[in-house]
Structure formats: C-alpha cells, structure tokens
C-alpha positions as CSV (number, residue, x, y, z in Angstrom):
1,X,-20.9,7.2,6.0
2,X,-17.9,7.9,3.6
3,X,-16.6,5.0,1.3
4,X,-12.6,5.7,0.6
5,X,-10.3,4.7,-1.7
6,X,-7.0,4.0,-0.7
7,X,-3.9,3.9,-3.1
8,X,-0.6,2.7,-2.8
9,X,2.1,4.0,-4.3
10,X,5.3,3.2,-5.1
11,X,8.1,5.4,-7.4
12,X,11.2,5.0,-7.7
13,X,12.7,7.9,-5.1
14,X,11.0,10.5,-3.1
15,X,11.1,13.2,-5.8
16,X,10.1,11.6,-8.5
17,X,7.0,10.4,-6.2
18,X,6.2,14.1,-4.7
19,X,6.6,14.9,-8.4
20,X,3.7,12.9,-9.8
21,X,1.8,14.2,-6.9
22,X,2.5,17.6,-7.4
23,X,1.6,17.1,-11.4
24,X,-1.9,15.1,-10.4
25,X,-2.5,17.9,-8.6
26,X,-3.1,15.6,-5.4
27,X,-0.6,18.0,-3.5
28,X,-0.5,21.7,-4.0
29,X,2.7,24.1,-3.3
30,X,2.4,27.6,-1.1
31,X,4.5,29.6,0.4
32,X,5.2,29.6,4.2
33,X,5.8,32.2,7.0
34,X,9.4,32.3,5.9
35,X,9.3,32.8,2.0
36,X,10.2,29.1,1.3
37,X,8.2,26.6,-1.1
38,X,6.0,23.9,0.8
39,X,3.8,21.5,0.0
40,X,0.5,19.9,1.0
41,X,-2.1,17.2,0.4
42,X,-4.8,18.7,-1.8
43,X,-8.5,19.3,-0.1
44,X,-9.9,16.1,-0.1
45,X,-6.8,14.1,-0.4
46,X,-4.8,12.1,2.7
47,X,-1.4,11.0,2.6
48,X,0.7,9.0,4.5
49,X,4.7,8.9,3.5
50,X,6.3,5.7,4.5
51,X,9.6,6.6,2.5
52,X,11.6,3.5,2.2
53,X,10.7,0.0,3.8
54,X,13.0,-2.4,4.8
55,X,12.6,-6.7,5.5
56,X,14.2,-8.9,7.2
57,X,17.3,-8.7,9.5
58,X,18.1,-10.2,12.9
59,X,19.3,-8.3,16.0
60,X,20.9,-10.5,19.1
61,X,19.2,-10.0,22.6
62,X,21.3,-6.4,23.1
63,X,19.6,-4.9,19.7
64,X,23.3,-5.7,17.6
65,X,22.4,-6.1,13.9
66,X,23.5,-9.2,12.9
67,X,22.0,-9.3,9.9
68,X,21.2,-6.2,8.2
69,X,17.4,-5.5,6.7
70,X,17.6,-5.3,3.2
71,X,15.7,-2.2,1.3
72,X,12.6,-2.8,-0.7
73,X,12.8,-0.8,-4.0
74,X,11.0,2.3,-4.3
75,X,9.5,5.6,-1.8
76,X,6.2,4.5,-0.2
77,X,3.1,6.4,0.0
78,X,-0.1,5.6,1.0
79,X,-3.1,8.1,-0.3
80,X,-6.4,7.9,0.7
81,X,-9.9,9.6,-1.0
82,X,-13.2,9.9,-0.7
83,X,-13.4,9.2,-4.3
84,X,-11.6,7.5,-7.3
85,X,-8.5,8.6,-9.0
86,X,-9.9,10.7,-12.1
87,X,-8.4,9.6,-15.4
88,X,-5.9,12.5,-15.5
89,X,-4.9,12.1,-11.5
90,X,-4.3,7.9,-12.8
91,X,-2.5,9.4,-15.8
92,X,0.0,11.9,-14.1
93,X,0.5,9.3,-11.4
94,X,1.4,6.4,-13.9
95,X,3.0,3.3,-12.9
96,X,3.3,4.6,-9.0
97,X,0.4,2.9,-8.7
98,X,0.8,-0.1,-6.7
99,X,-1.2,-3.0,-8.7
100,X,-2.4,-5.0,-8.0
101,X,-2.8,-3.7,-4.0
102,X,-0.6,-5.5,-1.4
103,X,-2.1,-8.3,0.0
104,X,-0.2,-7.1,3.2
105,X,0.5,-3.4,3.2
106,X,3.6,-2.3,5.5
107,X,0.9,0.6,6.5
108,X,-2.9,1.1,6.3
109,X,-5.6,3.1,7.8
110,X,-7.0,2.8,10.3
C-alpha cells in the first residue's frame, strides 16, 4: 500500500503558480502534435487545478444571484506524491505552500 503526500498550494495567479511548478520541476514542458509548448505533471506527481475559489453568495429559488460570491485570493492547486517535497522542490515552490493544511479543503482526493 502507498502512503501520499498531499500539498496545497496557493500563489498568487495561475502563472506565477505553473511557474513554481515548472521551476520544482514537478511539471515538465514538451511539445505537442502541433509544434506548440505544453505542459504536464512530472512522473510521479498528481495535480489537481482548482484555479480560483469563490464563498458565499445567495441565489433566489430561479438561480438569480442576489448576492454575488466573493473570490478567495490566490490560484488553487492541489498536488499529490508518493513522497515528500525534496528540499529544492519546497524551495522553488516557496510560500505556495499552503501551511498550515486547510482544516477544510475546497478539494481533496479521494
């Protein structure tokens, strides 16, 4: 049986996120069917981009906004290993990393 480690991460908009990804080499870049630049989780590595969250708001009973949901600072992304952020993945990742963890995650594995 496999232990993970999940992370949650939170920068302050998607590219600077996919950024500190990119430089923790947690996702790689290659080159698709079409010539253009992609990128991927890293072997080993699981992502899941929430992007932005929002809270609150109230709808009447036809699904009207009456109150709008207000946006939570910050790109979302949840990552999970098999094993422990090495010192240099923690380093290029810097303050992303949600901590402590949410005691109630928007998102978790299942």
């Amino acid at each position: 049986m496999s232990t993970f480690h999940d992370y949650y991460l939170r920068g302050p908009d998607r590219d600077t996120t996919r950024a500190a990804l990119l430089a923790a080499g947690l996702t790689v870049e290659y080159t698709d069917a079409a010539g253009g630049a992609q990128r991927m989780a890293a072997e080993g590595v699981n992502l899941s981009s929430i992007g932005a969250i929002y809270e609150g708001g109230t709808w009447d009973a036809d699904g009207n906004v009456i109150t709008p949901p207000t946006a939570v600072p910050g790109w979302h992304v949840n990552m999970r290993l098999e094993r422990e952020l090495t010192a240099g993945e923690a380093a290029a990742l810097g303050d992303i990393v949600v901590a402590p963890e949410p005691g109630t995650p928007y998102r978790m594995w299942a």
